[in-house]
N, C-alpha and C positions, 0 to 999 in steps of 0.2 A: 722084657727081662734083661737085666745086666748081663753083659757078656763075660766070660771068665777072665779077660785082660783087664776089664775095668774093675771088677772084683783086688785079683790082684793088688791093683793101681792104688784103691781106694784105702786097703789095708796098710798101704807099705809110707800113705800119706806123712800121720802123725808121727812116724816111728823115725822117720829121714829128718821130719821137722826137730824132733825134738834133738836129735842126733846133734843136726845144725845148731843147734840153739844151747850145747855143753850137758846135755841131758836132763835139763828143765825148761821149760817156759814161763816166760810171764804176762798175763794178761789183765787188761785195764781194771779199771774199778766202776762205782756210782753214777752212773750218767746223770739219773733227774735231780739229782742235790748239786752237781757239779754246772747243768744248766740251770737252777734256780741260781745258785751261787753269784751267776753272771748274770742275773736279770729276766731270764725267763718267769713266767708265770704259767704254772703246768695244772691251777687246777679246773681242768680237762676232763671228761673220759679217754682222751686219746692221750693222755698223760704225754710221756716225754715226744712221742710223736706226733704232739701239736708240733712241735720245732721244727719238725721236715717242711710244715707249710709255712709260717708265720717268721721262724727265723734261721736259716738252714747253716748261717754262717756260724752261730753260737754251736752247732751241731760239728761243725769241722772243728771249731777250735777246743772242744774237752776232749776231742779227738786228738789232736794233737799236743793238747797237756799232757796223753797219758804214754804217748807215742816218745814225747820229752822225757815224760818220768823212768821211760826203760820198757813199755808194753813189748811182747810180741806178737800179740795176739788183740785186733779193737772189734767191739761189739759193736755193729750195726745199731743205729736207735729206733729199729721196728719192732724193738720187744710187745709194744702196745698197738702196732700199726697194722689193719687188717682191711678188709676191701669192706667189710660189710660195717665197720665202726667208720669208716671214710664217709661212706654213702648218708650215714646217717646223721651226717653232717652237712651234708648236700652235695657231695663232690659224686660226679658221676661213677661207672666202671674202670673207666680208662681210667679218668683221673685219677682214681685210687690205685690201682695197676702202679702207675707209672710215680707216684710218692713211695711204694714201697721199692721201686726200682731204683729210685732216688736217694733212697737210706744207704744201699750200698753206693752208687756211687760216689758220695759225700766220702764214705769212710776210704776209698780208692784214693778219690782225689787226695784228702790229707796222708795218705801215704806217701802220694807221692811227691807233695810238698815238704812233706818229712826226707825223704831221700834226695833230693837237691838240696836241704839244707843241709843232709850229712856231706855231700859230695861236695859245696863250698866253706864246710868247713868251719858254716858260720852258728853253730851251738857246740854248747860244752857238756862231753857229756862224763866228766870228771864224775859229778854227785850219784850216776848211776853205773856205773863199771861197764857199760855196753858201749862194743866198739862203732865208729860210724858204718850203717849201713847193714845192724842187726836185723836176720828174716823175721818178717813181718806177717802174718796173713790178716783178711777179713774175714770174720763170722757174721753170718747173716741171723740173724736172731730172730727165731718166732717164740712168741709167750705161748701162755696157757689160755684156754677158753675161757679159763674163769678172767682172767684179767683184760680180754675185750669186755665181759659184762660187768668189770669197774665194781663188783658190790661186794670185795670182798672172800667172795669161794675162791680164787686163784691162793690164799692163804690156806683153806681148809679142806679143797678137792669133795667141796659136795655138790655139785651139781646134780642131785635131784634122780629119782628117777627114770624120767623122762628123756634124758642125755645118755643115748645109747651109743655106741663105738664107734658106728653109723653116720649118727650126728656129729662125733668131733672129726672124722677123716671126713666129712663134707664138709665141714665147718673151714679145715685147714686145706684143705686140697688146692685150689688155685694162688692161695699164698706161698705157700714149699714151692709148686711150679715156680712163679715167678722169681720168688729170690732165689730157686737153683740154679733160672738161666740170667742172672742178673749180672755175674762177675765174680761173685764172693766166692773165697776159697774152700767153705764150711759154711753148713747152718748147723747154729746154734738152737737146740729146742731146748728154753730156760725153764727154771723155778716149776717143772712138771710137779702137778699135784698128787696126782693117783697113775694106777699101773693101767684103768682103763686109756688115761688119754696115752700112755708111753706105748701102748699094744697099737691105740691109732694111727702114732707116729710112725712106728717101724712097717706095717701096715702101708700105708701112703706113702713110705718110701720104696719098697717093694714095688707094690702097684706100678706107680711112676716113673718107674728105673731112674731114680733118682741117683745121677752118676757125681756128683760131688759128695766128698764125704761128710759127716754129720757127728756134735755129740748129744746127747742126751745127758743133763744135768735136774735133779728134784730138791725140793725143800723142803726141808724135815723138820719134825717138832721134839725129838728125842734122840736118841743114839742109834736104832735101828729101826724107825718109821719115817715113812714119807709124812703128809700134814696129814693127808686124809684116812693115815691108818694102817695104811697099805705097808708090810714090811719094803725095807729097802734090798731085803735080798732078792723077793720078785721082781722088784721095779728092774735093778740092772741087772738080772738074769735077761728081761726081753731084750733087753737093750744089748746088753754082748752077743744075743743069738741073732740081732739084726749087722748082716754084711757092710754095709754104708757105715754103720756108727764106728768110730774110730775112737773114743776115749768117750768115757764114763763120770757121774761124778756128781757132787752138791753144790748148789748156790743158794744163796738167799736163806742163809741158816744161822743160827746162834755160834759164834765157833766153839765153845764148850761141848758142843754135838760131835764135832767134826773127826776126830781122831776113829771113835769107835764106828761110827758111819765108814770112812774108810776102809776097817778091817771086815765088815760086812761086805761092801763091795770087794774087796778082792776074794772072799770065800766061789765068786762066783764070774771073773773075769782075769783074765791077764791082760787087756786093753788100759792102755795108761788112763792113771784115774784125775779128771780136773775138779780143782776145787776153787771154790771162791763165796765165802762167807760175807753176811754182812758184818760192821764194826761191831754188833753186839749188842744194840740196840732192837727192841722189837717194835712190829708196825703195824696198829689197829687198824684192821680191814675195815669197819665199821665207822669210826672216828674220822680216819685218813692222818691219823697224827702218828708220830714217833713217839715210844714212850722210853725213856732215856733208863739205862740200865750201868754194868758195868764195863761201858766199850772200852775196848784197850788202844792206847796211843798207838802211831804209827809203828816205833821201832818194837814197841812188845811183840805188836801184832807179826811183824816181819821174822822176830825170834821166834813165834811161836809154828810159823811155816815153819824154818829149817830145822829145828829142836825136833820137834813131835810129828808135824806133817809129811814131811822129806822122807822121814826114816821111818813111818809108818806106810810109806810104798805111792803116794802122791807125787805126781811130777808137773804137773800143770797149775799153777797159782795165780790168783787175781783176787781181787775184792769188790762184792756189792751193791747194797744199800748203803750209804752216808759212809762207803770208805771215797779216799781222795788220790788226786794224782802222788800226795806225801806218802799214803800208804803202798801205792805202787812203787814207787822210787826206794822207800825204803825194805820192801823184799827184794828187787831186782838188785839192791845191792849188797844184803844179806845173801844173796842167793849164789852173786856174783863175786863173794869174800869167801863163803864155804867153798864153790867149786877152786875158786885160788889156793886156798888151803889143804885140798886133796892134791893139784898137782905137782904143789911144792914139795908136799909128803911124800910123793912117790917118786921125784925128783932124786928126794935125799935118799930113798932106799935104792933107787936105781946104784945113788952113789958109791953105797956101802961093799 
């Protein structure tokens, strides 16, 4: 069991972060279109986490595109990466063990080549309003069950039956271990499909005394469901009543969902809520293709943070599926033009 200091600890995490950070954050976007972009070839079952083995440097560097763009916050590229999707590729225990150990420290390292370049000086970070040497953390990223099985239920949270609570806290249990004692500041458990696998998460985190803090993010097919059904009011009810989870939230969604999804979750949390939708495009589970819809340009998408999202009680931003370092860049400097524009206001009132 967690002790009541680390309790504490683990709460006052996100709240200090966000503090530092002008009372938002911002976090990266799109990994597997951003390593396609550059010449990877993901199609995989280990999807973007073929990269950890085959090209580890193209994995540092959308790291550090997004690090450029103004990130505060970079996702680990273990979304896909599990010990038993390793093996069955032929890579032993250990060897899988130590690839997912390796996800984070990729994204460490490009921090910390990001922070010696703010300290000499040598990027400009005019285009994104962030001063050199903006706090940074890494999220250690685990997917969904359904996305080790590649066939599509990571989009519609049906796993069957037979896939008791049981089965996904075994399923996860030695991967959470490892990326908690990896280095990462936070795991990230993405694109959750249903409330059974968020019950297993919070579950496994308990168990584990899993002393790094944690958020829980799901993907929704409406304004207040998850994919699989499941209202979003249960899903982050488990989630705010688990002590570890530090902030709340949607990924991997339509953002025309996003607003009322918000107002859901906060019926049922005061834990800062994270969002990060994809461009708006949706993505046949079956097909494996994109089917092109009406995504919104960078700067819409960035207006539509601060306009709607902001002021609807959202404080953590990032983007995606098939968003880019552009669309990062250009929230971070929306985001970094509002907070300017409140403290000149209150500048001039002070004045008065």
């Amino acid at each position: 069991m967690s002790t009541l200091g680390s309790e504490v600890k683990t709460s006052s995490v996100m709240s200090d972060f966000l503090e530092k950070c002008g009372g938002c954050a911002v976090l990266d976007g799109g990994f597997a279109t951003e390593l396609e972009r550059h010449g990877a070839d993901l199609n995989d079952p280990l999807w973007s986490a073929k990269c950890l083995i085959s090209s580890p440097h193209l994995v540092r560097r959308v790291h550090l595109d997004y690090l450029d763009a103004g990130a505060n916050i970079i996702i680990t590229a273990s979304y896909q990466a599990t010990i038993q999707g390793f093996e069955a590729k032929g890579f032993s225990r250990e060897e899988a063990k130590a690839l997912l150990r390796k996800s984070v420290e990729i994204a460490i390292e490009a921090r910390e080549i990001y922070y010696d370049k703010c300290t000499k000086g040598s990027w400009d970070f005019a285009d994104t309003g962030k001063p050199s040497g903006h706090p940074i953390l890494v999220a250690a990223s685990v997917g969904s069950y359904g996305a080790y099985l590649a066939d599509g239920s990571e989009y519609s949270g049906n796993y069957g039956d037979a896939v008791t609570l049981e089965t996904l806290k075994d399923f996860h249990r030695e991967r959470v271990q490892i990326l908690a004692n990896s280095g990462a500041d936070l795991i990230a458990f993405e694109t959750t499909p249903n409330k059974l696998e968020a019950k297993a998460y919070a579950e496994l985190l308990e168990e584990e005394a899993i002393d790094i803090p944690a958020w829980f993010t799901f993907a929704s097919k409406d304004r207040i469901n998850v994919v699989s059904g499941d209202s979003i009011f249960e899903c982050a009810s488990i989630a705010n009543a688990c002590k570890q989870v530090v902030a709340v939230g949607i990924n991997c969604t339509p953002p025309r969902f996003i607003q009322g999804l918000i107002s859901s979750i906060q019926k049922v949390t005061s834990k800062p809520i994270v969002i990060y939708p994809n461009s708006g495009e949706t993505y046949d589970g079956q097909s494996k293709q994109w089917v092109p819809s009406s995504g919104r340009i960078d700067e819409e998408f960035a207006d539509i943070v601060i306009e709607k999202w902001r002021e609807a009680g959202a404080s953590l931003f990032g983007g995606c599926c098939r968003t880019t370092p552009n669309t990062i860049r250009a929230i971070s400097k929306a985001l970094s033009n509002k907070s300017s524009a409140v403290t000149d206001a209150m500048s001039f009132e002070n004045q008065m």
